[in-house]
C-alpha positions in Angstrom: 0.0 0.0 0.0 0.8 3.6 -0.6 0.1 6.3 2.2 -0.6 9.6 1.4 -0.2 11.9 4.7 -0.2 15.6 5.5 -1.4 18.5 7.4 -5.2 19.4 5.5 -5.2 21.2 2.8 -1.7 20.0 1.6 -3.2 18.3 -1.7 -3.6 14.8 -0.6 -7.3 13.9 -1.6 -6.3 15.5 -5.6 -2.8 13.9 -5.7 -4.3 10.4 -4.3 -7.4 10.4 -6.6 -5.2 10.8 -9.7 -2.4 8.3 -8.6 -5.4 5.6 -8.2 -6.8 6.1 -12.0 -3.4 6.2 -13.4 -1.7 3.1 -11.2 -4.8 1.2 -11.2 -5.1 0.8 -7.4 -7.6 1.7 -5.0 -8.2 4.9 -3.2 -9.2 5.0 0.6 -10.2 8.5 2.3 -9.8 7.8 5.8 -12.1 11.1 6.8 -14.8 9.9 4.1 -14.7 6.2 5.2 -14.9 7.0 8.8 -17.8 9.3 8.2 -19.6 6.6 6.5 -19.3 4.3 9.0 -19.3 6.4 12.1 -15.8 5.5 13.3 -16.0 7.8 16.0 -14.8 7.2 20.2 -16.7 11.0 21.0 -16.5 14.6 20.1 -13.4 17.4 20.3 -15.5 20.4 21.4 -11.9 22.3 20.5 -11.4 21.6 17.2 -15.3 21.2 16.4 -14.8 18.0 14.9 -15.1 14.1 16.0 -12.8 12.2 17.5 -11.6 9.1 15.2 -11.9 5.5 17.0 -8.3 4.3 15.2 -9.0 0.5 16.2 -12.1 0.8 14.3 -10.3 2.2 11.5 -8.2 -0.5 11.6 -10.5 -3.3 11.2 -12.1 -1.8 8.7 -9.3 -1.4 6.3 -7.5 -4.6 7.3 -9.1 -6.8 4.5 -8.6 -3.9 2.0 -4.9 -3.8 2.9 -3.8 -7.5 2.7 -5.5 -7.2 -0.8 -2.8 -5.1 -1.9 -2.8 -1.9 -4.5 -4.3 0.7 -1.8 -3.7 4.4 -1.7 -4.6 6.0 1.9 -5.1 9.2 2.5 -5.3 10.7 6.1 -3.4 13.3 7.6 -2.1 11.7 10.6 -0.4 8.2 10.4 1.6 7.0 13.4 -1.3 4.4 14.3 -1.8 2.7 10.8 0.7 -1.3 11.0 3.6 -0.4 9.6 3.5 -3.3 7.3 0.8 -1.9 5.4 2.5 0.7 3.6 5.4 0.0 1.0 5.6 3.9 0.6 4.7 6.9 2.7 5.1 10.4 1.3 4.3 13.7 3.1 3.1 16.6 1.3 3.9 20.2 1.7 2.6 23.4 1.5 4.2 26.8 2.0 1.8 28.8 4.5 0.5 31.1 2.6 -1.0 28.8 -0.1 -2.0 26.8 3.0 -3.1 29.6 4.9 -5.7 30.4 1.4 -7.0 26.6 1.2 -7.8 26.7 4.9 -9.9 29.6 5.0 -11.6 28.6 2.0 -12.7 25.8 3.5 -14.2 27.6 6.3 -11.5 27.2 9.4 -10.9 29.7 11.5 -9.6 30.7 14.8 -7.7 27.9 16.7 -8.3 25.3 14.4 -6.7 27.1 11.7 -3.6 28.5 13.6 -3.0 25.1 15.0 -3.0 23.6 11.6 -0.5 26.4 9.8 1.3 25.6 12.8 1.6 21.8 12.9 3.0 22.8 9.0 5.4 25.1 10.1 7.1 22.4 12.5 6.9 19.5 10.4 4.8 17.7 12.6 3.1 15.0 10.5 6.7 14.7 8.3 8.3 13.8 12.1 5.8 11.7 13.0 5.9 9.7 9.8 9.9 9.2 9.8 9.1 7.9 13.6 6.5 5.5 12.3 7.8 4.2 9.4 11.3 3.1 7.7 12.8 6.6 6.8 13.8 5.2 3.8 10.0 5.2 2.5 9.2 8.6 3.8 9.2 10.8 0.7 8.4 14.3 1.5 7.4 16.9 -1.7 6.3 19.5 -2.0 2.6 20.8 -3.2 2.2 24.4 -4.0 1.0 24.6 -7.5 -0.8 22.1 -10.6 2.7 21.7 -11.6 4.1 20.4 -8.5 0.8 17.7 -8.2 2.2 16.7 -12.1 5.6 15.9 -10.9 4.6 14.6 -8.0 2.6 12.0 -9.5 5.0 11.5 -12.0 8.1 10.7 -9.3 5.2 8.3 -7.7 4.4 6.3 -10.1 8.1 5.8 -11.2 8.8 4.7 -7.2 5.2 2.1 -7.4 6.6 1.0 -10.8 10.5 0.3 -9.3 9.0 -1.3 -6.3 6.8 -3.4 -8.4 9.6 -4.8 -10.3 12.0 -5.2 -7.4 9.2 -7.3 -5.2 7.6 -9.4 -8.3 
């Protein structure tokens, strides 16, 4: 499987919708898919959002994963198995692109500050290279239409080199 991680607004959902149609595999939004299925453990009257039950999560995609040819996309990722995930890259945002996509999406006040922030100190790029292999963390960076081009470019070249060195 492929993991597609990053502070909100980074790009993800885009870049892991288009990797699925061109590598053929199958695309898995965490936020949607626990939605669906009310994968909740409460609320966070903070951040005005629910709060995701990650065993849940994990049951749910465990048959999905073993299959093989996944792409998930969630922004945090230091409670997924490690053996799911063949390659984990973290996308990036300067703030002020961020800043624009966050606001447009209606977040304000702490939620946004906290989320410009958790950008600003690499917090989800750390927490990958603590989860997983460094050598599969891949971070890149996704400001504009031509960064998402090359970055699914240089990912489809890394699915393509692991394919051939694992088949």
């Amino acid at each position: 499987g492929v993991l597609s991680s990053g502070t909100p607004g980074v790009g993800k959902t885009t870049l892991g919708k288009e990797l699925a149609s061109r590598a053929g595999m199958t695309y898995i939004n965490v936020g949607d898919m626990a939605k669906e299925g009310e994968l909740y453990e409460g609320f966070d009257e903070e951040y005005d959002c629910p709060i995701l039950d990650e065993d849940r999560v994990i049951d749910e995609l465990e048959d999905k994963m073993s299959e093989g040819g996944v792409i998930v996309d969630y922004h945090g990722c230091d409670f997924f198995p490690e053996r799911w995930f063949h390659i984990v890259f973290v996308l990036r945002t300067e703030n002020s692109f961020l800043y624009d996509r966050l606001e447009s999406r209606g977040y304000k006040g702490k939620k946004l500050q906290d989320n410009i922030q958790c950008e600003i100190f690499q917090t989800l790029y750390e927490e990958a290279v603590l989860s997983y292999r460094e050598e599969i963390v891949h971070q890149l960076p996704s400001n504009t239409p031509e960064d998402l081009e090359r970055n699914l470019d240089q990912i489809m070249q890394w699915i393509e080199q692991w394919m051939k060195d694992n088949n």
